[in-house]
C-alpha positions as CSV (number, residue, x, y, z in Angstrom):
1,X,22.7,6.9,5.6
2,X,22.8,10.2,3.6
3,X,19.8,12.8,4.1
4,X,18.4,11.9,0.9
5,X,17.9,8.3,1.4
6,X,16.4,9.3,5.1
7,X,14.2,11.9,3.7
8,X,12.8,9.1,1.0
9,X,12.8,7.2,3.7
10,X,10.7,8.9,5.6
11,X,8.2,9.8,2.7
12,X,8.2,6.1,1.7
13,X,7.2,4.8,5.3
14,X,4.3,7.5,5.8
15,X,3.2,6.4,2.2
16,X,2.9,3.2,3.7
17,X,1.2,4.0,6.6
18,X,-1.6,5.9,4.9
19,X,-2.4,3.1,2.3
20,X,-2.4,0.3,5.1
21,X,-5.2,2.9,6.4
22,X,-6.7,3.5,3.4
23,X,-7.0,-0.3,2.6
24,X,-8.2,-1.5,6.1
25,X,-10.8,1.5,5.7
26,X,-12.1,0.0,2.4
27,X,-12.2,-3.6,3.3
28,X,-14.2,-2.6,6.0
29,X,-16.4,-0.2,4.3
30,X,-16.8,-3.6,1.6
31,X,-17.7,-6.0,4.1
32,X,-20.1,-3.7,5.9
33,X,-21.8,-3.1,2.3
34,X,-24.6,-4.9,0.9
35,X,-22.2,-6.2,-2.1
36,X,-20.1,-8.1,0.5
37,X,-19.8,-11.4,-2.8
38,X,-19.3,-8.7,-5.4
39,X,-16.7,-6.8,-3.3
40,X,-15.2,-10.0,-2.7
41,X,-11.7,-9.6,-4.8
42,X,-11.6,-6.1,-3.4
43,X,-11.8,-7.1,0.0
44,X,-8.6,-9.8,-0.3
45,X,-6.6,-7.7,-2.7
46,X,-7.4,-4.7,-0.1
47,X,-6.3,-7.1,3.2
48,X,-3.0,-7.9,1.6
49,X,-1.7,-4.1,0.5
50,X,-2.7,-3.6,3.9
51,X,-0.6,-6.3,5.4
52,X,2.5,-5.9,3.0
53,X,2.5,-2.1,4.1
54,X,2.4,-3.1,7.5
55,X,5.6,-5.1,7.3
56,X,7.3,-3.0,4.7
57,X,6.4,0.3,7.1
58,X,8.4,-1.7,9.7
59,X,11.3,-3.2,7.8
60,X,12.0,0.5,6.7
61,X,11.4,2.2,10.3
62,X,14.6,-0.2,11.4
63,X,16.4,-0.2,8.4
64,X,16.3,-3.8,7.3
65,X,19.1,-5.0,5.0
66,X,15.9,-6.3,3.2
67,X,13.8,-3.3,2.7
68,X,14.6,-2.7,-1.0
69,X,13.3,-6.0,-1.8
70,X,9.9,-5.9,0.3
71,X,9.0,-2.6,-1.0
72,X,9.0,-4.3,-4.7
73,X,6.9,-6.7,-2.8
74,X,4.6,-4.0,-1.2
75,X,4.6,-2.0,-4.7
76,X,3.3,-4.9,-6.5
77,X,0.6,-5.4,-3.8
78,X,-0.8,-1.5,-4.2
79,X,-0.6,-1.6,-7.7
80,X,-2.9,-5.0,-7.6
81,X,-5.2,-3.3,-5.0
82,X,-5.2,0.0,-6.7
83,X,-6.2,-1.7,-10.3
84,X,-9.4,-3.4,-8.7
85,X,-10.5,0.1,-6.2
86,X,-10.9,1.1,-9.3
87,X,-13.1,-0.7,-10.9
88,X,-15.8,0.7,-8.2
89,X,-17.3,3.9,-8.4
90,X,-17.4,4.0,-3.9
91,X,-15.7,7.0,-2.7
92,X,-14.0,4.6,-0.5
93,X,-12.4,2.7,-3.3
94,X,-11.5,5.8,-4.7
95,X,-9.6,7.1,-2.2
96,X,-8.1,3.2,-1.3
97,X,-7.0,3.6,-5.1
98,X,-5.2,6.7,-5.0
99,X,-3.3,5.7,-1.3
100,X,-2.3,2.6,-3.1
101,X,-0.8,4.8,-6.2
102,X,1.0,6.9,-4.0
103,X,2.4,4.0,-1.9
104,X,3.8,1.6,-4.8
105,X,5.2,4.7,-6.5
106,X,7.3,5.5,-3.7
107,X,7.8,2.0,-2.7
108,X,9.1,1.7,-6.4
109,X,11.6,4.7,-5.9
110,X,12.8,3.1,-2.4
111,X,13.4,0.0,-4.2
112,X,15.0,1.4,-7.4
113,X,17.6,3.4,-5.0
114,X,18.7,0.2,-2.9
115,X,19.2,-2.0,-6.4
């Protein structure tokens, strides 16, 4: 594995890490909310970044001949979850939104450089 690849890595699996935060933060912060029926979609979409980073977070910790292929998986998931955060004006969606941006971009890079 050359430095690069590491160094994306790296970057991808911490990007990971912070959006399965970010996401588990906000589905919380939805179903503690009075609007638990309107934040309904936001709550599922919200529950399965946060589970897709989770596994793609540990596929690329030990380099998984499958990675590249779960963090298309895991890209598609933020952008999905990132779309409907922001559709809600709570800072908590906000910053769910931006997590999941971050994440399926460089989920998108990781699995651009594996293809």
């Amino acid at each position: 594995m050359t430095a690069t690849h590491q160094s994306q890595l790296e970057t991808c699996i911490q990007a990971c890490l912070d959006c399965l935060r970010d996401c588990e933060n906000c589905a919380t912060a939805c179903l503690d909310s009075d609007m638990v029926q309107m934040m309904a979609e936001c709550i599922k979409l919200c529950r399965d970044c946060a589970d897709t980073c989770a596994l793609c977070a540990r596929f690329m910790s030990r380099n998984s001949d499958l990675h590249a292929q779960l963090c298309g998986v895991c890209a598609e998931a933020c952008t999905r979850c990132a779309a409907e955060c922001e559709k809600h004006d709570h800072e908590h969606c906000k910053r769910c939104a931006a997590s999941c941006r971050r994440c399926a971009e460089s989920c998108r890079q990781m699995a651009a450089a594996m293809a």
